[in-house]
MIMIRO-66237 format. One record per residue (C-alpha): residue in three letters; y, z, x. Coordinates in steps of 0.05 Angstrom, whole numbers, padded with zeros to 5 digits, always signed. Each point is the difference from the previous one (the first is absolute). Layout:
N
alaYZX/...
END
This chain:
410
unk-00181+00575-00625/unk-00043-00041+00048/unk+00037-00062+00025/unk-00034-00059-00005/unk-00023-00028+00063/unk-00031-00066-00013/unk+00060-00036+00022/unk+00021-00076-00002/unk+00044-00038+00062/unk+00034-00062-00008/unk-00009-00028+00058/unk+00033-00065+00016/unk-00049-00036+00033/unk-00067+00021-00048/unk+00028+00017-00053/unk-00019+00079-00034/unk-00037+00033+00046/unk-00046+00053-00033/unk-00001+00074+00034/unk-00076+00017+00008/unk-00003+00071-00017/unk+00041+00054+00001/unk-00024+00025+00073/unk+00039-00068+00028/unk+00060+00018-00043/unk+00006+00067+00022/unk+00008-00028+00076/unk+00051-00054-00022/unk+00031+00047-00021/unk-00004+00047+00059/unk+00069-00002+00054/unk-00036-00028+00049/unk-00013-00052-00035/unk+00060-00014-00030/unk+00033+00006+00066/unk-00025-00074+00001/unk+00047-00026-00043/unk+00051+00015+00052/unk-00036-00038+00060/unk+00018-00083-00015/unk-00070-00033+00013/unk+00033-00053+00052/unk+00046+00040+00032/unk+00061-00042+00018/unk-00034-00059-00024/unk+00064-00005-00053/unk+00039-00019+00048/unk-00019-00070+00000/unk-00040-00001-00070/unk+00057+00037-00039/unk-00068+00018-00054/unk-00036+00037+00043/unk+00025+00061-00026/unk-00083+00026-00021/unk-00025+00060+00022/unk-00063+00036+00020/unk-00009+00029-00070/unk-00002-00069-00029/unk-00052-00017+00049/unk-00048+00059-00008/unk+00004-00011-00076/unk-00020-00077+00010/unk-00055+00018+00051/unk-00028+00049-00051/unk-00001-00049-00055/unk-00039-00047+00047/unk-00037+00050+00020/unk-00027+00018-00073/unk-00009-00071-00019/unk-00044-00019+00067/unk-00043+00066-00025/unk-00014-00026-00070/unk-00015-00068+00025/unk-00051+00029+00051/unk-00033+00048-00051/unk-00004-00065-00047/unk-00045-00029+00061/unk-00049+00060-00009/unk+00025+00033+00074/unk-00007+00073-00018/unk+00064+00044+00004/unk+00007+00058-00039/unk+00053+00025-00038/unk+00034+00050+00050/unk-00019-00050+00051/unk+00052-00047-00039/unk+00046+00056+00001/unk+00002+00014+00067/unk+00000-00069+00028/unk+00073-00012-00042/unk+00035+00065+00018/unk-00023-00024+00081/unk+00044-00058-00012/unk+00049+00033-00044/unk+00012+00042+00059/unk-00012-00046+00062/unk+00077-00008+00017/unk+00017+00072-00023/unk+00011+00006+00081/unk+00054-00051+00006/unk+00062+00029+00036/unk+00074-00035-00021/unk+00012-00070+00004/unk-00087-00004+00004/unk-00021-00037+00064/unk+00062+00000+00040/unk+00007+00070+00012/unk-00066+00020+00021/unk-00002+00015+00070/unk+00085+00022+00006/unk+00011+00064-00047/unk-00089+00019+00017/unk-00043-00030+00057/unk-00063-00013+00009/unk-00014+00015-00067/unk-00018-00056-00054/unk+00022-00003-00076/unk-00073+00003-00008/unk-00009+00062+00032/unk+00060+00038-00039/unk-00037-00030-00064/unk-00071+00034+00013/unk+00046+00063+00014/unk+00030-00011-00060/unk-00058-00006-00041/unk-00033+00062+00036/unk+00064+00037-00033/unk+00001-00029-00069/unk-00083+00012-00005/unk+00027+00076+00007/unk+00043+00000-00055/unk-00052-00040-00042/unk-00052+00052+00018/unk-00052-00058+00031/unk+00006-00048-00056/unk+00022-00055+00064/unk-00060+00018+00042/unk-00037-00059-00017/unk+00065-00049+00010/unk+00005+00027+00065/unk-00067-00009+00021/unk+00012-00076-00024/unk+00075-00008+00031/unk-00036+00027+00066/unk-00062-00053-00012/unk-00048+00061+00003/unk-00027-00012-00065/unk-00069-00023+00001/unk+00020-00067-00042/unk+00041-00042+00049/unk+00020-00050-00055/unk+00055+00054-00033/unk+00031+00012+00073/unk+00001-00076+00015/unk+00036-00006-00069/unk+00051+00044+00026/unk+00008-00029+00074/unk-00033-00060+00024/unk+00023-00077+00003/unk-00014-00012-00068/unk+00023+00076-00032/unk+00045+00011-00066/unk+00053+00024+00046/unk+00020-00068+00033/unk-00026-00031-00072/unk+00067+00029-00028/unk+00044-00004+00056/unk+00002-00074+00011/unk+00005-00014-00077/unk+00051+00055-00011/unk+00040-00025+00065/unk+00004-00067-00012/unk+00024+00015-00077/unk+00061+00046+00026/unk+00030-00038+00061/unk-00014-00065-00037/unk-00055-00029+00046/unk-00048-00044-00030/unk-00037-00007+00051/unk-00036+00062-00013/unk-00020-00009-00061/unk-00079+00016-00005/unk-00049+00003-00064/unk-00017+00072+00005/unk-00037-00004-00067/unk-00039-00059+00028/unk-00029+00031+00064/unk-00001+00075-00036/unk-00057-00046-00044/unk-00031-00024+00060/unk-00019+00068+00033/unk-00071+00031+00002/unk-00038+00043+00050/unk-00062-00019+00046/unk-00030+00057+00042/unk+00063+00047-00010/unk+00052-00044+00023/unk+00044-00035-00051/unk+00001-00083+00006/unk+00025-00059-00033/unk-00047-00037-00051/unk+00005-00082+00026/unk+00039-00020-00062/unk+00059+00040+00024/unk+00006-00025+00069/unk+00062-00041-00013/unk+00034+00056-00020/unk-00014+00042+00058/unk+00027-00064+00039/unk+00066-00001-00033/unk+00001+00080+00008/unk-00003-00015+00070/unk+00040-00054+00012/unk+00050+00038-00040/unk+00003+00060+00043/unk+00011-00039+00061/unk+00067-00034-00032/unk+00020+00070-00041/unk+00000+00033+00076/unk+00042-00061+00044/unk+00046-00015-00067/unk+00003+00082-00023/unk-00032+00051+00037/unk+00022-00029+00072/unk+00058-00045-00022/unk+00049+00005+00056/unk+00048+00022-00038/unk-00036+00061-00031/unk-00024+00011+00075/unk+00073+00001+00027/unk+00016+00059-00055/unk-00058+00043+00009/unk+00010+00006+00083/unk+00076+00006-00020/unk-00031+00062-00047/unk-00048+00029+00049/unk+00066-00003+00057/unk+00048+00036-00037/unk-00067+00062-00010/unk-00005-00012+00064/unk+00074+00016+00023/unk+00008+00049-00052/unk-00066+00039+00033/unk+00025-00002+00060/unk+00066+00029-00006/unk-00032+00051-00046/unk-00053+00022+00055/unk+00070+00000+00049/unk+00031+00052-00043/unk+00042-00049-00035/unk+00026+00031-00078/unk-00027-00068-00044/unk+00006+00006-00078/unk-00066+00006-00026/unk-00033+00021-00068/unk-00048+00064+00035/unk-00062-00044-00003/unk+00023-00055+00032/unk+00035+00057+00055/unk-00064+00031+00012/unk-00030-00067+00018/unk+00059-00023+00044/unk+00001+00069+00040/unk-00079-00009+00017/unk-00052-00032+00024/unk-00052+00006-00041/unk-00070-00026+00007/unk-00065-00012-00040/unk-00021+00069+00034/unk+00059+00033-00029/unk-00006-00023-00079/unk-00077+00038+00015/unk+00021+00058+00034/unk+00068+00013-00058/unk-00007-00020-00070/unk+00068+00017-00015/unk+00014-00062+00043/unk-00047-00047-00056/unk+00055+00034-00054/unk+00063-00014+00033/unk-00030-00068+00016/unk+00000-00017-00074/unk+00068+00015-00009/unk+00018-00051+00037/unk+00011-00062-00041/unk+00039-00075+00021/unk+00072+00038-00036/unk-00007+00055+00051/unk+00007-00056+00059/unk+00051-00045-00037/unk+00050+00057-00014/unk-00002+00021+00073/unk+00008-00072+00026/unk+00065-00004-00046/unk+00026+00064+00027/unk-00021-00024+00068/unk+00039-00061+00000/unk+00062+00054+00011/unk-00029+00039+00059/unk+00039+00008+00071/unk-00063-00033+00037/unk+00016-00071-00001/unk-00071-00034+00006/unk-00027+00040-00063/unk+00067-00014-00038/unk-00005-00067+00022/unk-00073-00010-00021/unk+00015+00031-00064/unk+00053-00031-00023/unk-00039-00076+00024/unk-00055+00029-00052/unk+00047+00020-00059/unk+00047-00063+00008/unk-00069-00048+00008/unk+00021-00017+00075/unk-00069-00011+00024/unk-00021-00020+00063/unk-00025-00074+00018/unk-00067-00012+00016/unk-00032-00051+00034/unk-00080-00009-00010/unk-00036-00046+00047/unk-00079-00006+00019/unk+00014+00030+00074/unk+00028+00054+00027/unk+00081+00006+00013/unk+00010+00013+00071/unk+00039+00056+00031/unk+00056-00046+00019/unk+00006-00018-00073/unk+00007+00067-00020/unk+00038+00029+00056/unk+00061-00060-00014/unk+00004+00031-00077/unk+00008+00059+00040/unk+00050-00012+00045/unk+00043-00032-00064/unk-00011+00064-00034/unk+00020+00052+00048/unk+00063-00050+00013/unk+00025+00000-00067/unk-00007+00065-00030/unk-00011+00037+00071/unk-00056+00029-00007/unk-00053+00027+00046/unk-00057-00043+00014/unk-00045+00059-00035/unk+00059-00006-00061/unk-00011-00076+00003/unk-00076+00003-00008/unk+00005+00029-00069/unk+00034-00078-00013/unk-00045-00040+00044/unk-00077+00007+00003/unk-00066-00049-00004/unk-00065+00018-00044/unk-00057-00035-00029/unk-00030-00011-00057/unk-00068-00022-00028/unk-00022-00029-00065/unk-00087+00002-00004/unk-00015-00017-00079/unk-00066+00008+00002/unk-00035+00048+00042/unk-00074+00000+00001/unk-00016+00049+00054/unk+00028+00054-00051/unk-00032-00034-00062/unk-00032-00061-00017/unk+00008-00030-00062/unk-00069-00032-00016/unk-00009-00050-00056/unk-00062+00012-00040/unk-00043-00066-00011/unk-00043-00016-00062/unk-00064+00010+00044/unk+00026+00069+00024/unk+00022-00018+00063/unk+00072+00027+00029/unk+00048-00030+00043/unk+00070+00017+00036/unk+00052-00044-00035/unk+00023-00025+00065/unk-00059-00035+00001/unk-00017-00020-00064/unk+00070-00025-00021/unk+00013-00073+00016/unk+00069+00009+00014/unk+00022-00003+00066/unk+00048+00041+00009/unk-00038+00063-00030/unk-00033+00000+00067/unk+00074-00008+00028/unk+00016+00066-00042/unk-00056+00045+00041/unk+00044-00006+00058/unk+00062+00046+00024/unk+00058-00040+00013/unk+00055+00036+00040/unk+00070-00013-00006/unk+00050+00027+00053/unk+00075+00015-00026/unk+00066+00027+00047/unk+00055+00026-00046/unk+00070+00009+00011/unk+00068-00001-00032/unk+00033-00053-00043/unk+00074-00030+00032/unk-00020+00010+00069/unk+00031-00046+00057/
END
């Protein structure tokens, strides 16, 4: 007996989301996929918005039900994309995070360097169009924006793609931020293609201005609340301790993927050169780093014991942001207080006490412009043609400098 593979998925944010065909089921379906369910979509986000418990399978499924929408509308405007065009444009997005290591963004350059979630995702899809016998050529070709029609790639990733689409709307609905609320459907309506490149038909500039206005508060109020910031260096410290000790020799419990990645250094180079590396990589999930933390919190090395046990028992750092940089005397006084009371090293202390940056760009037109198409034809970049304000504002970077260090000090 067949199984029938024109599946339905509630999702809570559209509603039933239709499978396409049986091609995209078969890959849902497939473990590297599925590994997605196990990698939360905000990483330690939950730790101040208690709902942010989504994942990265939740998101690919939302992206490809934008993704199929914004095709049908476009096809409905007489742009010409065939059928296994269609196809291959929503298994590129249906894949796009497939690459996305534990915890997503805040592990990126501590268990691989120099090596993007991007990167692991074209490997990724380089493996899966092996077992699918070239049926993801195409997708590829699009997710790589070497297909000849620029619009499907720039629905993928650009400033205006299906993937951010979802994100801000699914987001917002899970840790409760209305803020970034967006009318997907309305700007989905509003997209067409001139000369290749997808724009925005004039009717639907408003929405594009609340899309961006909304990214800019979803990032300073989610992505790069303080909070959230102060739990993901906390994260990135304790891989950081753990790989240290493990390149020193030190015996760490560790599931073997995780061990493999704490004993090396692997680079970009290396995932080429060894695909067994690409395999163990996707064994690695955000339980594999959770259970070691809580075994961790017991281990004779007091700063990774220490840093554990601040993670499990939510005993993050504070964090100060500010629109300058903290000097070193700043730092070096949160120093001082830390090697004094837990006497420490100053090396030991540093995991405790350290300065960063961030930035926040919403809009970034050098990558991608999003035009607005007139009436008469004409096309212009919405930070021109919107009358708000602050939309210009939201084409520049705005840096934010932040020194963390523990709570209950002197």
């Amino acid at each position: 007996m067949i199984a029938n593979k024109r599946k339905i998925i509630n999702d809570p944010i559209y509603g039933f989301v239709t499978l396409p065909d049986e091609l995209v089921y078969d890959l849902i379906n497939h473990p590297i996929f599925q590994r997605l369910r196990r990698i939360k979509q905000l990483g330690l986000t939950n730790l101040v918005y208690p709902g942010a418990l989504h994942t990265r399978f939740h998101h690919a499924i939302g992206a490809m039900h934008l993704m199929t929408e914004a095709l049908q509308v476009l096809k409905s405007k007489n742009v010409k994309i065939t059928d296994e065009e269609c196809r291959a444009a929503v298994i590129a997005i249906l894949l796009h995070d497939v690459g996305h290591g534990p915890f997503s963004h805040a592990l990126e350059h501590t268990i691989v360097k120099g090596i993007h979630h991007e990167d692991i995702s074209s490997m990724l899809m380089d493996e899966l169009n092996k077992s699918f016998k070239g049926k993801l050529s195409m997708a590829i070709r699009i997710f790589k924006d070497e297909h000849p029609k620029k619009f499907l790639h720039q629905l993928v990733s650009s400033q205006l793609d299906v993937d951010r689409l979802d994100y801000l709307k699914r987001d917002s609905f899970f840790t409760g931020v209305s803020e970034g609320v967006i009318s997907t459907d309305r700007i989905i309506k509003m997209l067409t293609v001139v000369d290749g490149n997808l724009v925005i038909e004039a009717k639907g500039i408003y929405s594009v201005e609340k899309f961006l206005i909304a990214r800019r508060l979803m990032y300073w109020q989610v992505y790069l609340h303080k909070t959230v910031l102060s739990a993901e260096k906390l994260l990135v410290n304790i891989l950081k301790r753990a790989k240290e000790l493990s390149l020193a020799g030190a015996d760490l419990f560790a599931t073997p993927a995780l061990s493999l990645f704490l004993k090396h250094n692997y680079s970009k180079k290396d995932f080429i050169s060894n695909p067994d590396l690409l395999r163990q990589f996707v064994l690695l999930d955000d339980y594999d780093i959770m259970a070691s933390i809580k075994t961790w919190m017991n281990h004779e090395d007091k700063v990774l014991s220490l840093l554990c046990r601040n993670m499990i028992e939510r005993h993050l750092f504070k964090i100060q942001l500010q629109n300058k940089k903290f000097s070193e005397a700043d730092k070096s006084m949160w120093l001082d207080k830390v090697m004094k009371k837990y006497k420490f090293t100053r090396k030991e202390a540093e995991y405790f006490v350290f300065t960063e940056s961030v930035n926040n760009s919403a809009y970034n037109a050098s990558q991608f412009k999003i035009n607005i198409l007139y009436n008469d034809g004409s096309l212009m970049d919405v930070a021109k043609a919107s009358d708000q304000l602050n939309i210009k504002m939201l084409s520049k970077k705005v840096t934010k400098y932040f020194i963390c260090y523990p709570k209950g000090l002197a």
